[in-house]
C-alpha positions in Angstrom: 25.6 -7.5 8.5 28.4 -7.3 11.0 28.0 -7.5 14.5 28.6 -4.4 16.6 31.2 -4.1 19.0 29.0 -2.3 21.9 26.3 -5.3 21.2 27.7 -8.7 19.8 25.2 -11.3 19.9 26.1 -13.7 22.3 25.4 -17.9 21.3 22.4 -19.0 23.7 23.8 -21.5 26.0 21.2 -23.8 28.2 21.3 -24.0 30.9 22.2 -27.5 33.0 19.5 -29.6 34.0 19.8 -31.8 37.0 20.6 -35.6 35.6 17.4 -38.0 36.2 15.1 -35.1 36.8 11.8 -34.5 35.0 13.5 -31.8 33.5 16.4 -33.8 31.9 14.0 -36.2 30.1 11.4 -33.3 28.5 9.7 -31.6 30.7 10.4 -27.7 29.8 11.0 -25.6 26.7 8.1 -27.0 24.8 8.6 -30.8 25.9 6.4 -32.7 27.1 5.4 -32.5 30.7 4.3 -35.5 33.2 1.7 -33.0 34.5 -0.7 -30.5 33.4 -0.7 -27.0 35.1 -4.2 -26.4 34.5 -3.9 -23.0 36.3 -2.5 -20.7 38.7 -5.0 -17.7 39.2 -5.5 -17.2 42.8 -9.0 -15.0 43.9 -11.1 -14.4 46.7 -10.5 -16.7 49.6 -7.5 -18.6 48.1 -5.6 -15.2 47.2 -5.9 -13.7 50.8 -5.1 -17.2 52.3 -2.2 -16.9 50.0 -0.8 -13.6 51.0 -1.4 -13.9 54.6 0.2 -17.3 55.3 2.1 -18.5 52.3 5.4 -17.7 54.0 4.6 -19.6 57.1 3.2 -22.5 55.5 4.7 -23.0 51.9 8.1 -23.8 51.3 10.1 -20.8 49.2 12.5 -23.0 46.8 14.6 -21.5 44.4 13.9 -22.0 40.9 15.6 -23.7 38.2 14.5 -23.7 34.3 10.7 -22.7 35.1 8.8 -21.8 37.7 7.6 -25.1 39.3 11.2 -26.4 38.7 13.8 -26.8 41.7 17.0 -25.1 42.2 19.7 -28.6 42.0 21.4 -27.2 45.0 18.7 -26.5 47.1 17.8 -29.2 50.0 14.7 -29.2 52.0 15.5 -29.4 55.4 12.3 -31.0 57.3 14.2 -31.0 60.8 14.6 -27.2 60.7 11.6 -26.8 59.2 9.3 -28.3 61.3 11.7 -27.9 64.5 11.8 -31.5 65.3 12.7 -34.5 63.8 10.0 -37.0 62.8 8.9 -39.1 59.8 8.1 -37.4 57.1 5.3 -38.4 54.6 5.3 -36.6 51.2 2.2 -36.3 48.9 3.0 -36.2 45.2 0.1 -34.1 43.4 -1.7 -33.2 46.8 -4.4 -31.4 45.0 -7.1 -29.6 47.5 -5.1 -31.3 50.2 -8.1 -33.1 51.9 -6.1 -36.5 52.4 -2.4 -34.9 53.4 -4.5 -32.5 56.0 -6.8 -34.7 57.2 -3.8 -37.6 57.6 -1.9 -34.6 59.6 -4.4 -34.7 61.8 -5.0 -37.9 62.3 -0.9 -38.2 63.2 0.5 -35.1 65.4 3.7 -36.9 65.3 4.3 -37.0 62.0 5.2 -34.6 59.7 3.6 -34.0 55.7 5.0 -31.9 52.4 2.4 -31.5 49.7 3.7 -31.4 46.3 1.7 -29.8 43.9 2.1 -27.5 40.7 -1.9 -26.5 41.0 -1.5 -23.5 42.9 -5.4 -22.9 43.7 -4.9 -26.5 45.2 -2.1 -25.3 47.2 -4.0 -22.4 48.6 -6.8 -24.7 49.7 -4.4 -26.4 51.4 -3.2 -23.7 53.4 -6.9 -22.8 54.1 -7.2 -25.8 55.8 -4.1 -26.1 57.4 -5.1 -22.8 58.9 -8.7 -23.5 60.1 -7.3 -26.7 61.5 -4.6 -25.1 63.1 -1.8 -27.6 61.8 1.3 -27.6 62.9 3.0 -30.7 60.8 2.2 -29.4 57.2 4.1 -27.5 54.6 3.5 -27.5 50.7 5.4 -26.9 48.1 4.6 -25.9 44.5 7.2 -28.0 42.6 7.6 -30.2 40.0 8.0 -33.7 41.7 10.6 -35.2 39.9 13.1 -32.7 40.7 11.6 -32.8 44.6 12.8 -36.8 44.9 16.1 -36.2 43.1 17.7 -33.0 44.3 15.3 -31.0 47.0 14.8 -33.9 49.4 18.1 -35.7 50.8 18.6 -39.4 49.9 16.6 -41.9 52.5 15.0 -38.8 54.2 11.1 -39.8 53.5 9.7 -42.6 55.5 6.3 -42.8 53.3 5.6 -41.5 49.5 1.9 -41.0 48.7 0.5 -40.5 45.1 -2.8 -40.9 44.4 -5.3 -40.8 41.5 -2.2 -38.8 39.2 -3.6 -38.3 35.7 -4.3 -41.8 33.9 -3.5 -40.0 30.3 -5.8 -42.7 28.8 -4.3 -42.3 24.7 -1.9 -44.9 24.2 0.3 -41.9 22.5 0.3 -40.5 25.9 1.5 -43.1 27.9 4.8 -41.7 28.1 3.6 -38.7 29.9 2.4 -40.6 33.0 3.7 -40.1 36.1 4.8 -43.2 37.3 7.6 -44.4 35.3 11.0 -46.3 35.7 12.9 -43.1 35.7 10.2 -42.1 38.7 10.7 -45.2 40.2 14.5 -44.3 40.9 14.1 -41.0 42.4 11.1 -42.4 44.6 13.6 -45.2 45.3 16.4 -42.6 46.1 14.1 -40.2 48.5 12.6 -43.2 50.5 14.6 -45.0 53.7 15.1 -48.4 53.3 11.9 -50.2 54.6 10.1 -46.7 53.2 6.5 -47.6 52.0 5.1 -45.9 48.1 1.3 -45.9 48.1 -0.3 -45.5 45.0 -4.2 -45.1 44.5 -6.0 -45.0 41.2 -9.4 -45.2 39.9 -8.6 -46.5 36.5 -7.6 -50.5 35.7 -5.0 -49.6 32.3 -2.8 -47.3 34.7 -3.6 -49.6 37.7 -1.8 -52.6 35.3 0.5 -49.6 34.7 2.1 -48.9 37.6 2.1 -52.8 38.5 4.2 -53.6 35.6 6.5 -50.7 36.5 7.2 -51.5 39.8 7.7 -55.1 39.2 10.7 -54.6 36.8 12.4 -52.6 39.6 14.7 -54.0 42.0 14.1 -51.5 44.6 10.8 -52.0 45.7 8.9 -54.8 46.8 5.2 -55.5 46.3 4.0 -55.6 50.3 0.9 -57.7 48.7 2.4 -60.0 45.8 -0.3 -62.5 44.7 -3.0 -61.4 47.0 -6.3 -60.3 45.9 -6.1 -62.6 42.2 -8.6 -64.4 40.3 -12.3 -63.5 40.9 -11.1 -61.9 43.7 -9.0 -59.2 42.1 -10.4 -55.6 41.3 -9.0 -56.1 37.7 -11.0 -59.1 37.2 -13.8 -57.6 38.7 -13.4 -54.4 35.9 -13.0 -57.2 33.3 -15.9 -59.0 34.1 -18.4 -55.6 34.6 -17.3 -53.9 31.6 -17.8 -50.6 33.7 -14.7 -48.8 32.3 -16.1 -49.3 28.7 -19.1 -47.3 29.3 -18.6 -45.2 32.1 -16.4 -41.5 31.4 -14.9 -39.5 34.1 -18.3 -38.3 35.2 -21.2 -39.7 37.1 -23.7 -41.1 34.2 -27.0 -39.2 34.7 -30.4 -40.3 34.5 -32.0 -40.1 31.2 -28.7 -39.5 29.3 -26.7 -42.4 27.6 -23.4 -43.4 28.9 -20.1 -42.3 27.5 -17.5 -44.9 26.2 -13.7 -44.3 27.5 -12.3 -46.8 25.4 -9.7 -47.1 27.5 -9.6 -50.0 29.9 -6.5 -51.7 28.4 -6.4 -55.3 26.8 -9.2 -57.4 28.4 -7.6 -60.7 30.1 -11.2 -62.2 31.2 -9.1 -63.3 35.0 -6.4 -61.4 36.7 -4.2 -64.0 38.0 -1.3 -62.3 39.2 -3.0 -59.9 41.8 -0.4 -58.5 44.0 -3.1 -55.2 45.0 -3.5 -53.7 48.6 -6.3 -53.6 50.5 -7.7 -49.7 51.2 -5.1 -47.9 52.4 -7.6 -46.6 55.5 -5.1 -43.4 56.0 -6.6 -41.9 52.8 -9.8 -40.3 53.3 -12.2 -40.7 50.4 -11.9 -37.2 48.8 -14.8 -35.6 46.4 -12.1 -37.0 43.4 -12.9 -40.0 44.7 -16.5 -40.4 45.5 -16.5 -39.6 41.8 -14.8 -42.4 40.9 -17.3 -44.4 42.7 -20.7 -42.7 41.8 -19.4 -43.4 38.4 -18.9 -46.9 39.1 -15.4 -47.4 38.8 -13.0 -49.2 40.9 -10.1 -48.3 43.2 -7.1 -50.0 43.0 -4.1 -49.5 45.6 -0.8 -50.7 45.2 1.9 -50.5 48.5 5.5 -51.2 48.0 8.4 -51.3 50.4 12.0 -49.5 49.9 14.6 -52.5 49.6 
């Protein structure tokens, strides 16, 4: 059949994705994602927190290739936002925002953007920015790859938070982790020189992870290289307990047998190259946590420094 004149069928050309981004490495259009939206329904308290302070307190970007995705031209602008200039601290995958609102409190001097693609977690944010009556505290729902390599300038954050992202256990999954060495550049690129990256997780194969990551990158610098090693290490420690092997992302409960994760990466018997931070004692143990450690688990932090 021949095409009509009034309607000719026009060749569907992509659009660009910004180079290095989440998107340009397979995030959208049925590609795999480093995150999992797990959902955006807002009701009751979240929805009218929403609609009554959403354009005070979270950031309106314009959108890309999806809806968490970020506009390459757009640049946040922390000075104008927050009329002043001060450090800024951004939180990738700020979740109910306990430990970016409580930190904000803790430091009236400093100012915080929560990056999140969980809206309900956003909204609980803003909740508590509100009953707290912070001033130093915007969020944004945004995919954060694109956030460190377009929407914040270059060498514009002073400190990069992510902790506990989503240890996506499967060995075929691997891939979809957050922290990667394509990650590793944009955090690289958004942090000042002499810029700290704190990293918190609960689980010892994405612990070894991230560790591995970081030390093939010429950018950062492990603040803590060869402390905490041998028996004293948290890895070893994991080894040693077995814990992982028989303790699931939930509490085990009384009476009912423990669940096997099978997931607690090759078993070295002693962790000699250490290299892990002490408690970062900013973070405030959130109900994520405590999890972690009614289950048993260990934390392991990680702090590196911008070259």
């Amino acid at each position: 059949m021949s095409e009509s004149p009034e309607n000719p069928q026009q060749p569907h050309v992509p659009r660009a994705v910004t180079p290095g981004t989440q998107a340009s490495f397979g995030t959208y259009g049925g590609r795999p994602v480093s995150f999992v939206r797990r959902g955006t329904r807002l009701q009751g308290r979240r929805q009218a927190a929403w609609e009554e302070h959403a354009e005070r307190w979270a950031v309106d970007v314009p959108r890309h290739v999806a809806n968490t995705s970020v506009h390459p031209d757009y640049t946040f602008d922390a000075e104008a936002e927050f009329g002043r200039k001060a450090p800024l601290i951004v939180e990738i995958g700020s979740g109910l925002g306990d430990a970016v609102c409580h930190a904000a409190e803790q430091n009236p001097d400093t100012d915080f953007l929560a990056v999140e693609v969980y809206t309900p977690g956003l909204a609980n944010t803003i909740i508590k920015i509100n009953s707290r009556g912070l001033k130093n505290v915007r969020v944004v729902e945004a995919n954060a790859p694109e956030v460190l390599a377009t929407m914040l300038p270059a060498g514009s954050v002073s400190e990069l938070w992510v902790f506990f992202p989503d240890p996506w256990h499967k060995s075929r999954h691997h891939k979809r982790r957050l922290i990667q060495p394509e990650f590793a550049d944009l955090a690289a690129r958004a942090l000042q020189p002499g810029g700290l990256w704190r990293i918190a997780t609960d689980w010892s194969n994405y612990a070894v992870h991230v560790r591995d990551v970081l030390a093939g990158s010429n950018d950062f610098e492990n603040l803590h290289t060869g402390e905490r090693r041998g028996p004293e290490s948290p890895l070893t420690q994991v080894w040693q307990s077995g814990v992982e092997s028989v303790v699931g992302g939930a509490p085990v409960r009384e009476g009912r047998a423990p669940v096997s994760t099978e997931h607690t990466g090759p078993n070295e018997g002693i962790d000699e190259t250490g290299g892990w931070a002490p408690r970062f004692e900013g973070r405030i143990r959130t109900s994520f946590e405590a999890k972690a450690h009614e289950a048993g688990r260990l934390i392991f932090d990680l702090c590196y420094r911008r070259r």
